[in-house]
VOGU-3710 file (C-alpha; in Angstrom, 3 decimals, decimal comma):
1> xxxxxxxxxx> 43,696/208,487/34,293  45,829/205,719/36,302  45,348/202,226/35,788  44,604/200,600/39,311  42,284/197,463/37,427  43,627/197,914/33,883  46,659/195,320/34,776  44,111/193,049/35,825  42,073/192,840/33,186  44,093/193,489/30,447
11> xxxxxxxxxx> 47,021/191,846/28,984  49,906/193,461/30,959  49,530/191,949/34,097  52,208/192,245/36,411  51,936/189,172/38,376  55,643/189,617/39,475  55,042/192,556/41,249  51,658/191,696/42,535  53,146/189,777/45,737  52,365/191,086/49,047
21> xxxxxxxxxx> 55,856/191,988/50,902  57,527/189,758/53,374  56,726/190,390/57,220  60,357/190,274/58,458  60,848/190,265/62,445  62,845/193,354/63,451  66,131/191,641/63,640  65,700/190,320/60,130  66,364/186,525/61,078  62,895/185,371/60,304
31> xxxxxxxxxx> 59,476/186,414/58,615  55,758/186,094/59,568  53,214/184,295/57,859  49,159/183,676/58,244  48,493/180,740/57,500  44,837/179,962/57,942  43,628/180,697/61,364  47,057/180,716/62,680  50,202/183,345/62,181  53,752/181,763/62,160
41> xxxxxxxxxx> 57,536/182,075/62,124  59,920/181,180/59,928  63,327/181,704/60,572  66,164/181,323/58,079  68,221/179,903/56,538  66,118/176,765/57,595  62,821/178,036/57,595  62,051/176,207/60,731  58,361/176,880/61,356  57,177/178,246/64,699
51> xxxxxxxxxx> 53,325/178,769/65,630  53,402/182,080/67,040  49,515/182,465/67,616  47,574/179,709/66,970  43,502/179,157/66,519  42,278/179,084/70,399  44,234/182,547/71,094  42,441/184,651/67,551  38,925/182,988/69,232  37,227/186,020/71,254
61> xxxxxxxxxx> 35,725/184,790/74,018  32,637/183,293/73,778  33,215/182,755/70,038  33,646/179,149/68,434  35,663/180,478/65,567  38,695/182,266/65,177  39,132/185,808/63,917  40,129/185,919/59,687  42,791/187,844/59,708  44,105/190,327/57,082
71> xxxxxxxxxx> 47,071/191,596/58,702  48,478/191,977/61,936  51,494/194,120/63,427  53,232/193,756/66,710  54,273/196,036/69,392  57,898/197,326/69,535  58,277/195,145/72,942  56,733/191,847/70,944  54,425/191,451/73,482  51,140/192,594/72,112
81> xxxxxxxxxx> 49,866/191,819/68,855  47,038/194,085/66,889  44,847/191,688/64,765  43,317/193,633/61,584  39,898/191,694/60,343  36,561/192,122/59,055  37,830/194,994/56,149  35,808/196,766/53,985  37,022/199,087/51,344  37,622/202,366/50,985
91> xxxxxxxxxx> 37,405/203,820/47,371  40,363/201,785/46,215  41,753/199,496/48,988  40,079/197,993/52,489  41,447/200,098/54,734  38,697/200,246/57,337  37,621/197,361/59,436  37,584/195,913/62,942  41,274/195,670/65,199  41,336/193,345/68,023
101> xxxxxxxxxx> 44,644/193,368/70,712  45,889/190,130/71,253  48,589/190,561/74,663  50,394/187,229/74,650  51,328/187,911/78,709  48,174/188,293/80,093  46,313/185,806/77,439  43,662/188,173/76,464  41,872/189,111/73,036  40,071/192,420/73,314
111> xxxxxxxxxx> 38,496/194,605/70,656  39,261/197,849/70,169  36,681/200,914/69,415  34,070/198,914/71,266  30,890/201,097/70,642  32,187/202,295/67,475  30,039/201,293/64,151  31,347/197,667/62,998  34,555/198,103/60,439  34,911/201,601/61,050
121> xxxxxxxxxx> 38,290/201,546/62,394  41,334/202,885/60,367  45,183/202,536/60,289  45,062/201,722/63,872  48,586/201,107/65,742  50,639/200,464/68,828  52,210/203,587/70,670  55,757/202,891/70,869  55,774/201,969/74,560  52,879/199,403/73,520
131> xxxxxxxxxx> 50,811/200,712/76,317  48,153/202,365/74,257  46,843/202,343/70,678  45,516/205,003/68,020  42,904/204,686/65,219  40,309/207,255/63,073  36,610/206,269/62,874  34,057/208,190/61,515  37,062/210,916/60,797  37,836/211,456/64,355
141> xxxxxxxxxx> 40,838/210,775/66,144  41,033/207,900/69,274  43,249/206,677/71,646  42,597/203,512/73,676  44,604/201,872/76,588  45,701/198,602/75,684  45,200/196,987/78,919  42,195/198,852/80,871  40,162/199,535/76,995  40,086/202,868/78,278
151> xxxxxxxxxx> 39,038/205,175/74,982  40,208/208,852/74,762  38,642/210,795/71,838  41,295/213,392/70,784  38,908/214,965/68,025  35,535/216,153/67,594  34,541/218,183/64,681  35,485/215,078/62,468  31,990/214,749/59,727  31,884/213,210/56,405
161> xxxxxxxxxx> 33,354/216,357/54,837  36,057/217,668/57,896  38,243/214,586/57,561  40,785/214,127/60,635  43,870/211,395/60,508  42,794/210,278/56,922  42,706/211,810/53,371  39,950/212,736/50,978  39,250/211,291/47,810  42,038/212,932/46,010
171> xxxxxxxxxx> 45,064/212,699/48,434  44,354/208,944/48,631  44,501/208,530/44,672  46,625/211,224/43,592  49,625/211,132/46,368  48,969/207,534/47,882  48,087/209,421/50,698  46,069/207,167/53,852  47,127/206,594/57,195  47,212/210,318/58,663
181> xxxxxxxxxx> 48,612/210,488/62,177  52,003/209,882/63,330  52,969/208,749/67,162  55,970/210,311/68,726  58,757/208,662/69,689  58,009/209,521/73,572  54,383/207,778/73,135  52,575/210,668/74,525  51,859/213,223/71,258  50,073/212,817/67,732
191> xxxxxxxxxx> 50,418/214,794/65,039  47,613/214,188/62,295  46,445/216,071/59,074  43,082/217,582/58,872  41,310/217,859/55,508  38,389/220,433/55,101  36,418/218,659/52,387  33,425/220,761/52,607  35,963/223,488/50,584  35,413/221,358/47,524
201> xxxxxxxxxx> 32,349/220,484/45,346  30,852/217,194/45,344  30,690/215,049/42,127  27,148/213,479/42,307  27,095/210,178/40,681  23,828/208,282/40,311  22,549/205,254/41,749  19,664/203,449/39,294  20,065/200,047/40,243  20,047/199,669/44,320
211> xxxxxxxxxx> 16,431/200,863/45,162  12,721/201,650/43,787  13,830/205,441/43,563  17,349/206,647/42,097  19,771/208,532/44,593  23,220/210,150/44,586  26,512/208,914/45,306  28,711/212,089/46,179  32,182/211,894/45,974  34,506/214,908/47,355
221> xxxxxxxxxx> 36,064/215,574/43,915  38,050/218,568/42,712  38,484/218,779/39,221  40,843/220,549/37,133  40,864/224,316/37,898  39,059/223,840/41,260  41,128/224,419/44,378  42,000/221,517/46,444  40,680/220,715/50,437  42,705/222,919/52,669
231> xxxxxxxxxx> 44,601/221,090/55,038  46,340/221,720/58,683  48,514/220,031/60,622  47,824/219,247/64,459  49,558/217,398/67,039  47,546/216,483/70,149  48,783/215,057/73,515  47,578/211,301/74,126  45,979/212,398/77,070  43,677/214,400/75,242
241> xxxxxxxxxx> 43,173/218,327/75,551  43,234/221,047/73,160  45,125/220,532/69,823  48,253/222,673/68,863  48,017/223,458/64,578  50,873/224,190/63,229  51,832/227,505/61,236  52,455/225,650/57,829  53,169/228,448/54,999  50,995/229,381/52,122
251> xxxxxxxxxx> 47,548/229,146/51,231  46,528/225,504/52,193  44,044/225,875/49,280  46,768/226,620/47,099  49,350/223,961/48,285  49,708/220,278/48,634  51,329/218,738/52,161  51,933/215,148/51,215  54,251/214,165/53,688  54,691/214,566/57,495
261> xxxxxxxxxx> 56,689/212,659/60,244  58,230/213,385/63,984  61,977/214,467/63,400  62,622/214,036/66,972  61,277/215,610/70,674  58,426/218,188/69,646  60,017/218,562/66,304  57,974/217,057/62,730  59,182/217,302/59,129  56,880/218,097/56,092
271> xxxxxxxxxx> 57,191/218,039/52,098  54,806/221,178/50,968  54,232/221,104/47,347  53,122/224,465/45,345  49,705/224,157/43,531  51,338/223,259/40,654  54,090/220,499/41,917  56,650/222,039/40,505  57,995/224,036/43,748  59,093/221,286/46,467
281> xxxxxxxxxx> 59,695/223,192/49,649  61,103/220,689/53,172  59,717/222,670/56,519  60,515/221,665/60,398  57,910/222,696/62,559  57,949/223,151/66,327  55,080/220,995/68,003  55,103/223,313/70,828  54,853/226,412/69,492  53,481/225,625/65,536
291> xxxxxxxxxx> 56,614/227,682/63,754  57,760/226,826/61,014  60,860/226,485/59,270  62,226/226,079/55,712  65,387/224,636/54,902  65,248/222,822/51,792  63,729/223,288/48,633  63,987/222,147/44,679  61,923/223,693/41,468  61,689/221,821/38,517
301> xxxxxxxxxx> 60,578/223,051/35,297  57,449/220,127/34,568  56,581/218,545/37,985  57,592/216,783/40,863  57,231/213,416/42,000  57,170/212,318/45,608  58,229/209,059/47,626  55,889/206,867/46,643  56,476/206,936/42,773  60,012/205,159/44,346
311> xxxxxxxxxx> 58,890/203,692/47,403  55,838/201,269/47,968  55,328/203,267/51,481  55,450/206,569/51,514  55,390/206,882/55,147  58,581/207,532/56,811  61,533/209,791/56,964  64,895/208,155/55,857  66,933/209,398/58,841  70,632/208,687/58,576
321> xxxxxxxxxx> 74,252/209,399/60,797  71,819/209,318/64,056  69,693/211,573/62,549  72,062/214,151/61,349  71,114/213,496/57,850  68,470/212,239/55,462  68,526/210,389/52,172  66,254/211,864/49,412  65,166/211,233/46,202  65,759/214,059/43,300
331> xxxxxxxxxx> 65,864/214,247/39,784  67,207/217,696/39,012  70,446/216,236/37,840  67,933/214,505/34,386  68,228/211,143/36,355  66,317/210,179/39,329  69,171/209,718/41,868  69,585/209,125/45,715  71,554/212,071/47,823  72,361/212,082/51,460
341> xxxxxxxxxx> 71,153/215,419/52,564  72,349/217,369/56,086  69,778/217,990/58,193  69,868/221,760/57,794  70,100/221,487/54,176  72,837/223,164/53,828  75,221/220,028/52,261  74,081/217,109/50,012  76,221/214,320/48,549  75,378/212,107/44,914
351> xxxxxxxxxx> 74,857/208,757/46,299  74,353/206,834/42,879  76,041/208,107/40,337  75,892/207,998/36,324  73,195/208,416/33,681  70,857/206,265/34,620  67,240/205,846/36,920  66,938/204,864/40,575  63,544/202,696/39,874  62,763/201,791/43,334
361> xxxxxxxxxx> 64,388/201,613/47,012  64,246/198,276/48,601  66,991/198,710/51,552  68,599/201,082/53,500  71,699/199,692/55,134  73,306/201,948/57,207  75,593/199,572/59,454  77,146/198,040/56,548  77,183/201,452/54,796  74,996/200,194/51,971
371> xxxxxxxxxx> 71,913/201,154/49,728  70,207/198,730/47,569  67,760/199,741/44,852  66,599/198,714/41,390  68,118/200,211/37,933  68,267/198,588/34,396  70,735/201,005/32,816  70,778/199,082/29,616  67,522/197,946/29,010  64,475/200,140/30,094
381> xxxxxxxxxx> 62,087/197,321/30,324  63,716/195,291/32,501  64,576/195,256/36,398  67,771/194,611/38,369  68,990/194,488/41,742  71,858/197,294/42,343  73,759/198,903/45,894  76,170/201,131/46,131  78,053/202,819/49,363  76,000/204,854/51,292
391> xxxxxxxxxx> 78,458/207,500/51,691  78,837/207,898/47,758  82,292/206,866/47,821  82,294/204,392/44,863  79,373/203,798/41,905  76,806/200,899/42,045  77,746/197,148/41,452  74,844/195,224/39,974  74,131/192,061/42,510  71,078/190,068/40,355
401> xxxxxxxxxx> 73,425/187,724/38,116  74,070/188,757/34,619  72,520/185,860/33,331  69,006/186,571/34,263  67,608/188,647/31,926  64,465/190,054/32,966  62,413/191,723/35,744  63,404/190,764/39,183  61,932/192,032/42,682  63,813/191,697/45,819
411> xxxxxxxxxx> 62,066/191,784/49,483  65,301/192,313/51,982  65,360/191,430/55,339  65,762/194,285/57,739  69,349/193,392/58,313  69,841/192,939/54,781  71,259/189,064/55,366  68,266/187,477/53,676  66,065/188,359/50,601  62,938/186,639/48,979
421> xxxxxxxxxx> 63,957/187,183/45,026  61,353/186,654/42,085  62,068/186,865/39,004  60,301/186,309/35,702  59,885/187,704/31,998  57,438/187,667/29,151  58,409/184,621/27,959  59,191/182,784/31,215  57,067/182,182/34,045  58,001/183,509/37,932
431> xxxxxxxxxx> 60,291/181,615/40,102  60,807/182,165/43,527  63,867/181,600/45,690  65,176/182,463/49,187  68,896/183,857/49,491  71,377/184,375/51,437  72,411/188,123/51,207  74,631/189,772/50,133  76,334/186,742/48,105  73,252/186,009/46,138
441> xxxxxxxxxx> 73,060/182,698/47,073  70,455/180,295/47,107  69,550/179,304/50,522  67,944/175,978/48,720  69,371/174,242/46,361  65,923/172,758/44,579  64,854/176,732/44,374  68,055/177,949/42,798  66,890/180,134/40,087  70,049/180,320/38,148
451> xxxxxxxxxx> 70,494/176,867/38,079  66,937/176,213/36,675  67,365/179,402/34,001  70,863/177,520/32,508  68,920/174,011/32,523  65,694/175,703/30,690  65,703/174,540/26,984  66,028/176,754/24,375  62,446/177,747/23,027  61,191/180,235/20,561
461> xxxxxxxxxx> 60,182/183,461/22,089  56,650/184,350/21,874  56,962/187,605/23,161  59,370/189,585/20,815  60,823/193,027/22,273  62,185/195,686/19,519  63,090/199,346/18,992  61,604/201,285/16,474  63,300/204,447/15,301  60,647/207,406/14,564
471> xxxxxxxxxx> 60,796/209,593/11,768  60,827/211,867/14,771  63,753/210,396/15,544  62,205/208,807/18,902  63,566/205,704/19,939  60,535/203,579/21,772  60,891/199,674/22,891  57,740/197,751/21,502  56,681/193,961/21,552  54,559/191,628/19,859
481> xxxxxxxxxx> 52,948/188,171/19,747  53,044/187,144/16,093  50,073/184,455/15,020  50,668/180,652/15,680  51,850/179,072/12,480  53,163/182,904/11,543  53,966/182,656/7,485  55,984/185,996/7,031  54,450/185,464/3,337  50,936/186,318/4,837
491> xxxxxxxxxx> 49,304/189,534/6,009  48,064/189,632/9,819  45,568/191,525/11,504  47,309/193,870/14,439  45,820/195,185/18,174  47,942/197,312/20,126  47,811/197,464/23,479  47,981/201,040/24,785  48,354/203,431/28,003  51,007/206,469/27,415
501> xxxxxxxxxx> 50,793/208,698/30,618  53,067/209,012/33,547  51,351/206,678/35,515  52,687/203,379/33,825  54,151/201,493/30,965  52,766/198,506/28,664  56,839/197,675/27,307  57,630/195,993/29,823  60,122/192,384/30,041  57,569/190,751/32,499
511> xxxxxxxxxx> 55,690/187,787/32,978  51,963/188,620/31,489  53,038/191,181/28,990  51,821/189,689/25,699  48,631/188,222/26,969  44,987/190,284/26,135  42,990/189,039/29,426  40,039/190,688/27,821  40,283/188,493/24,577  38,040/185,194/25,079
521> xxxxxxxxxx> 40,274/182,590/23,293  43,800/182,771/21,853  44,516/186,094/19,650  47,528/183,976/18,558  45,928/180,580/17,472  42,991/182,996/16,063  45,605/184,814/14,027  46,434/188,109/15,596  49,610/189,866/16,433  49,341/191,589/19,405
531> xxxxxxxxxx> 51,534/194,082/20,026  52,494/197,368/22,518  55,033/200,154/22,586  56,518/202,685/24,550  56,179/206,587/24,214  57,783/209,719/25,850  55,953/210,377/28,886  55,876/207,273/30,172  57,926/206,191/34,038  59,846/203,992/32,042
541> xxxxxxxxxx> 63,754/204,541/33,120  65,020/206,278/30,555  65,769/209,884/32,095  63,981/213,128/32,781  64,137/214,320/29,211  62,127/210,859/28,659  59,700/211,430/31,305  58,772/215,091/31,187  58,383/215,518/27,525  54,840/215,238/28,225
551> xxxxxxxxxx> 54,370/217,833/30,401  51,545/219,933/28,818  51,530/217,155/26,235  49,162/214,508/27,604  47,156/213,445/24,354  49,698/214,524/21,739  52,961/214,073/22,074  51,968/210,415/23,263  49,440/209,845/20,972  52,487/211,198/18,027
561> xxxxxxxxxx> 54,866/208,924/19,234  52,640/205,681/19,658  51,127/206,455/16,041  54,822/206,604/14,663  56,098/203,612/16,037  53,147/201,944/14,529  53,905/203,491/10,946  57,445/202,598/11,188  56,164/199,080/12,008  53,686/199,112/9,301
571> xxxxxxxxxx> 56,817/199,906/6,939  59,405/197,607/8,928  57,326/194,176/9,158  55,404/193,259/5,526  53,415/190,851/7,466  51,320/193,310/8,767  47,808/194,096/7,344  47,685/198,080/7,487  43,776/197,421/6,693  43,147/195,555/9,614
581> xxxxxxxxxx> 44,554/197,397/12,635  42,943/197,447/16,126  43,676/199,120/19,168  42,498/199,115/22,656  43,309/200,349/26,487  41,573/201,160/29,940  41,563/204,669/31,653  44,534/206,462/30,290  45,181/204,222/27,326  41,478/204,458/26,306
591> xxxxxxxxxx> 41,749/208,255/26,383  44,973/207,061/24,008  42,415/204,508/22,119  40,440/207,679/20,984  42,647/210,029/20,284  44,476/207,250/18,155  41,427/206,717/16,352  40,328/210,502/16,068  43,551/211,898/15,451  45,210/209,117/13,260
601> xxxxxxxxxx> 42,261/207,440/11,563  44,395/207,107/8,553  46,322/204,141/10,741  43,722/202,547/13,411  40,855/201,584/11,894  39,164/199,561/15,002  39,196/200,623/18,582  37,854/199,360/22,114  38,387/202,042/24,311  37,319/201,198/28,689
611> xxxxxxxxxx> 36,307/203,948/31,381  38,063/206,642/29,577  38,859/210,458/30,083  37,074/212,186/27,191  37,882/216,138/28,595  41,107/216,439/30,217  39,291/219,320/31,898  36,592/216,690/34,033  39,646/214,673/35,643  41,311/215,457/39,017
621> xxxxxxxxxx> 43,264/218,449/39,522  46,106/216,749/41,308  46,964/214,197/38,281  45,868/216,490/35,506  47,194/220,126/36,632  50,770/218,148/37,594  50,989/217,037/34,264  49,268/219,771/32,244  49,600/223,368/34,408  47,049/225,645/35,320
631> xxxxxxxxxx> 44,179/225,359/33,122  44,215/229,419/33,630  47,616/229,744/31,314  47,307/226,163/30,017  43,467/225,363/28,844  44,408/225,570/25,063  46,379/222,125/26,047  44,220/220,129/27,700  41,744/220,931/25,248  44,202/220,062/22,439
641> xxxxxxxxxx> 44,988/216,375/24,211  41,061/215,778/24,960  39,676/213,237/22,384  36,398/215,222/22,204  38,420/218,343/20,827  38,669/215,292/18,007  35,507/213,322/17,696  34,106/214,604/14,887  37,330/213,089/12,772  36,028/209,596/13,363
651> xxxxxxxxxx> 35,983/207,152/10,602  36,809/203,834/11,851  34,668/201,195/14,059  34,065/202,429/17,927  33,534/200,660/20,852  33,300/202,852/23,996  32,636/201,223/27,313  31,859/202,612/30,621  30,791/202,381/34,292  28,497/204,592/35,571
661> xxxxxxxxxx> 29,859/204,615/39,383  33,231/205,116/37,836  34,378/207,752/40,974  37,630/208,168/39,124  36,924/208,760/35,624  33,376/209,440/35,883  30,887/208,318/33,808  30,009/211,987/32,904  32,778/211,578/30,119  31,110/209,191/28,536
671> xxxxxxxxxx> 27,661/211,367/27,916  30,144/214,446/26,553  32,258/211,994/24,226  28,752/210,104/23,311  26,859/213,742/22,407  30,204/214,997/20,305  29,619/212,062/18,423  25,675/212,343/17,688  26,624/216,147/16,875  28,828/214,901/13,952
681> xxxxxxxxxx> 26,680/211,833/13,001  29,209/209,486/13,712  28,625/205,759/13,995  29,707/203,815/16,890  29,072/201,064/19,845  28,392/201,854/23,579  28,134/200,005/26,610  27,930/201,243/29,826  27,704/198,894/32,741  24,932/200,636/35,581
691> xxxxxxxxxx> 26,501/201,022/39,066  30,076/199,493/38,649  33,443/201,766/39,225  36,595/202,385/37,331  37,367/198,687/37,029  34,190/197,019/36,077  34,148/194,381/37,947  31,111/193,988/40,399  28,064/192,112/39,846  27,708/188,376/38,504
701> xxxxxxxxxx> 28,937/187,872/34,821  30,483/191,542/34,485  33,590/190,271/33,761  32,491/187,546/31,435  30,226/189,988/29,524  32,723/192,678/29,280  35,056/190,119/27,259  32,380/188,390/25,428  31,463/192,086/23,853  35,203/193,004/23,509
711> xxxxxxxxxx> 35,948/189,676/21,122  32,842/189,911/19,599  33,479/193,568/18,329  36,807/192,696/17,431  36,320/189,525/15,416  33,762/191,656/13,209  35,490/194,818/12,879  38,638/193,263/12,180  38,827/190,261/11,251  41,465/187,327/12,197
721> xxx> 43,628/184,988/10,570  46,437/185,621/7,420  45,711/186,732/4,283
//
């Protein structure tokens, strides 16, 4: 129940964060830009522009206009260039398309896969000799010579359902999970995952709207309780020839293998989760012979997260002392902290220290003996920029000045001299500025954010955060927008904003929070507060205890706290209308949205709940059994947390809205919810919007309708303006 289009459409939009990363050179003295039909240089601290590749060398031959390029990477030696265009997407991201090799020597532009299906290529890259490259298409495995175009097919048995060098529906969503082959160092070995989708049911959704007769849309899905696609590791030689698997431990239908890299000559490295992610096991595994070999594991008691809940790329191995240790993430200790770990696992040191969250890693600097990372110890809805010694030898100095109170993302240059910083919160819009590293200094004067914050003029904050003491005894951070014109002697209609789960917060000090994006108009100059909070469960950073208190708790212990904190407002702020209180939220938070409404009706009298999970039980199994257990010991809780175990307690106004080619939450929870209702004569609204997915998005006016409907059913059911 994650929210991949809710922060687009909604009010928390994180435009901070939404910023693709820089494209540093290797050496960290400059970055790479497209810009139009050309890619650049800039190097620093000037940014003195160079035109690396201009229009007439992205023009294939024969062709009067240049390729549109969507990203590009070079070859370790600089000297070739592979040109990524012509994307189409791939459940949630484009990550299949056409790759073209530019080789700035010879002065040639050549395709690659030629006699492969237009935009079939995937997560193609340079060997790192640069003399060849490898890509999946159609689920098989390639290799092509850079210079001759010579294509070796290193797989075979790849079909829609036995997935090589890519991920099923699942991995992709659940574990971030893509690109699925791994060069070695040496150039002349791959090691890829193989899925075996046709293990796993399909989930046939409908198409009505494409052609004279309806057909299906299947989608390799497991749900909760249904075992996963068994997977196997492989490493083939470049060449071609007969691929090695690997012994990997287990059932693979009863474990997860999210991560795997080289570790050096004929060696890899893999993360092996139990079925129920709470069992992390670290294996080495000889390429030449398949054995395998433990030597590191952690248990927790709720789950475990992996590298990309802290790391925006989850590929790579974070090698340290030449590879005789590795830094990993844990949070056994309560906190999520970084340790330096020996290779045989035998010794591990505390790298940050002290009760607070690691957020996210944004630079590993081993030659100045350095680690840089995010952490807001104090204030769980903001961001800061932190290091500390590598070695653990002294705790973490905060680096973003004091001053600027708010979220902040850094993008460091390999050599950590040089940083793009952005900063921004809810009541102040993002600035951008270059620095000089590690001082913090502004490379340009005119960008200097500090400077600009201390000449800002004082202004009245229209997003207001707050804490609100349960009579649980929960503390949760909240915010609202009161009306324009507020009179504290009036009495204001309230929407909250909601999501609860593990997979993000709404409290957040960000530019964006405060704003409904579905709301056509101003909720403020109409006479709204609009307001959010916090609840245990959530990946705010406020500890493990925080954190895991939902596990086995999704659609309770969430739904508890966000109803409390909106009594104790009710009985904290006069100006608040208890009869007129709406909520609304997308995937996860409109699972929240009904059980808010079905399990508190005494409180939230209007809801608009989007695309969401109505039986815990229909969702994924990787999401929903990580967070709930086996639905073999655990089925009396997701049934508990499902909003249709609570339908029949409706008594407010309902709006329910749905896709039906939602291929996350699929529309099939809409029919359940929509029959619980009829069963108990219940009175409500429906939409659903034929052939668009979890975001609702496609097709002209979708957007604009979806809005129109949302304000409309709000304005009637409860009403604006002070009273």
């Amino acid at each position: 129940m994650k929210i991949r289009f809710l922060l687009v459409l909604s009010s928390f939009l994180l435009v901070i964060n939404a910023v693709a990363q820089i494209n540093w050179t290797p050496d960290g003295t400059a970055y790479y830009r497209i810009e139009g039909s050309e890619i650049s240089k800039y190097t620093l601290p000037d940014q003195q522009k160079t035109v690396l590749i201009n229009r007439q060398q992205l023009t294939p031959k024969g062709q009067s206009e240049p390729l549109e390029v969507r990203s590009f990477q070079f070859s370790q030696n600089g000297r070739r260039v592979l040109i990524y265009t012509n994307t189409k997407r791939v459940w949630r991201y484009d990550t299949k398309g056409d790759y073209w090799v530019l080789d700035l020597d010879k002065k040639t532009l050549l395709q690659l896969g030629k006699g492969r299906p237009a935009s079939s290529l995937m997560f193609a890259k340079f060997s790192p000799d640069a003399s060849k490259v490898a890509y999946v298409s159609e689920h098989n495995l390639f290799v092509e010579d850079a210079a001759t175009s010579k294509i070796t097919q290193l797989t075979k048995d790849g079909t829609a359902r036995v997935i090589n060098g890519t991920f099923d529906w699942v991995y992709e969503e659940e574990f971030d999970c893509r690109d699925g082959f791994r060069w070695s160092a040496d150039s002349k070995q791959l090691a890829y995952w193989q899925l075996d989708a046709t293990k796993i049911r399909n989930f046939l959704m409908i198409n009505n709207t494409d052609s004279t007769y309806a057909f299906n849309v299947p989608v390799e899905y497991p749900k909760v309780g249904e075992t996963p696609s068994p997977y196997r590791i492989g490493v083939v030689n470049a060449a071609g020839g007969a691929t090695k698997w690997i012994a990997t431990p287990g059932n693979p239908q009863n474990t997860y293998l999210p991560r795997m890299e080289w570790s050096g000559p004929n060696e890899l490295v893999m993360q092996q989760l139990n079925r129920s992610q709470n069992e992390s096991k670290l294996l080495y595994a000889n390429a030449l012979t398949g054995k395998v070999t433990e030597f590191y594991r952690e248990s927790d008691q709720a789950w475990i997260d992996i590298k990309s809940r802290w790391n925006d790329d989850p590929v790579g191995w974070d090698w340290i002392n030449n590879g005789k240790e590795f830094l990993w993430v844990t949070e056994k200790d309560g906190w999520r902290h970084l340790y330096r770990i020996s290779r045989d696992g035998q010794q591990e040191t505390l790298v940050t220290k002290g009760n607070y969250d690691l957020i996210t890693i944004v630079l590993i600097d081993e030659r100045n003996n350095q680690v840089y990372f995010m952490a807001s110890p104090d204030n769980a809805t903001q961001s800061y920029l932190y290091k500390v010694k590598l070695d653990g030898s002294a705790p973490a100095e905060r680096v973003t000045p004091a001053a600027l109170a708010g979220t902040h993302t850094y993008d460091l240059s390999p050599n950590g001299a040089w940083a793009q910083h952005r900063f921004s919160n809810a009541n102040t819009p993002p600035m951008t500025e270059w620095l000089q590293m590690p001082a913090h200094k502004a490379i340009n004067e005119n960008e200097d954010i500090s400077k600009k914050w201390a000449a800002m003029p004082s202004q009245p904050k229209k997003v207001e955060f707050f804490k609100i003491t349960t009579e649980d005894g929960i503390e949760s951070d909240a915010w609202m927008v009161k009306p324009a014109n507020f009179d504290p002697a009036k009495k204001y209609p309230i929407v909250f904003f909601v999501y609860g789960e593990p997979a993000s917060s709404t409290v957040r000090d960000v530019y964006g929070t405060g704003r409904n994006r579905l709301y056509v108009g101003d909720m403020a100059a109409d006479g709204y507060i609009y307001a959010s909070m916090d609840n245990r469960g959530t990946p705010s950073p406020k500890g493990v205890a925080w954190r895991k208190a939902i596990y086995r708790n999704i659609g309770t212990i969430n739904i508890r706290d966000q109803a409390m904190v909106a009594k104790g407002m009710f009985q904290q702020f006069n100006f608040i209308d208890t009869s007129r209180v709406a909520v609304h939220g997308w995937s996860g938070g409109g699972a929240s949205t009904l059980n808010l409404l079905f399990q508190y009706p005494q409180y939230f009298k209007t809801g608009i709940a989007v695309a969401a999970i109505s039986n815990q039980l229909l969702y994924d199994n990787i999401y929903q059994e990580r967070y709930m257990g086996d639905p073999a010991q655990t089925r009396a809780d997701f049934l508990k947390g499902s909003p249709i175990t609570h339908a029949k307690n409706l008594r407010g106004n309902l709006l329910y809205i749905h896709g039906t080619a939602d291929d996350n939450v699929h529309y099939q929870n809409a029919e359940l919810l929509l029959n619980e209702l009829i069963k108990h004569n219940k009175q409500f609204q429906f939409m659903a919007y034929p052939n668009r997915s979890h975001g609702i998005y496609e097709g002209d006016g979708t957007t604009r309708h979806l809005s129109t409907m949302f304000t409309k059913f709000l304005k009637e059911n409860c009403p604006a303006g002070g009273r």
